[in-house]
C-alpha positions in Angstrom: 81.3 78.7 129.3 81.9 82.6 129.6 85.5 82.1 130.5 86.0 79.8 127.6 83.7 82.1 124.9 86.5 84.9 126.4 89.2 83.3 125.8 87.8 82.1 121.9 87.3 85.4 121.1 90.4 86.7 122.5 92.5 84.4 120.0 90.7 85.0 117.3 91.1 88.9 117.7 94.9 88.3 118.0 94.5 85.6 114.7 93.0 88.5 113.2 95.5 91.1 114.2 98.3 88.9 113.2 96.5 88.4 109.6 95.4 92.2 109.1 99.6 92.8 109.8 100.7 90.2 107.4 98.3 91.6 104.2 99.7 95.1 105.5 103.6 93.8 104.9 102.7 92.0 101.4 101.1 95.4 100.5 103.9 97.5 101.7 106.7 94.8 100.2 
């Protein structure tokens, strides 16, 4: 349950990350 709540919250940082770059280029561009 731990392991999997880890690994949940670890993809949705990187989702995050990944979305918070995109709105940064459509800003920039």
């Amino acid at each position: 349950m731990t392991c999997y709540g880890s690994v949940k919250v670890k993809k949705w940082a990187v989702i995050k990350a990944a979305l918070g770059a995109l709105v940064v280029l459509l800003i920039v561009f």
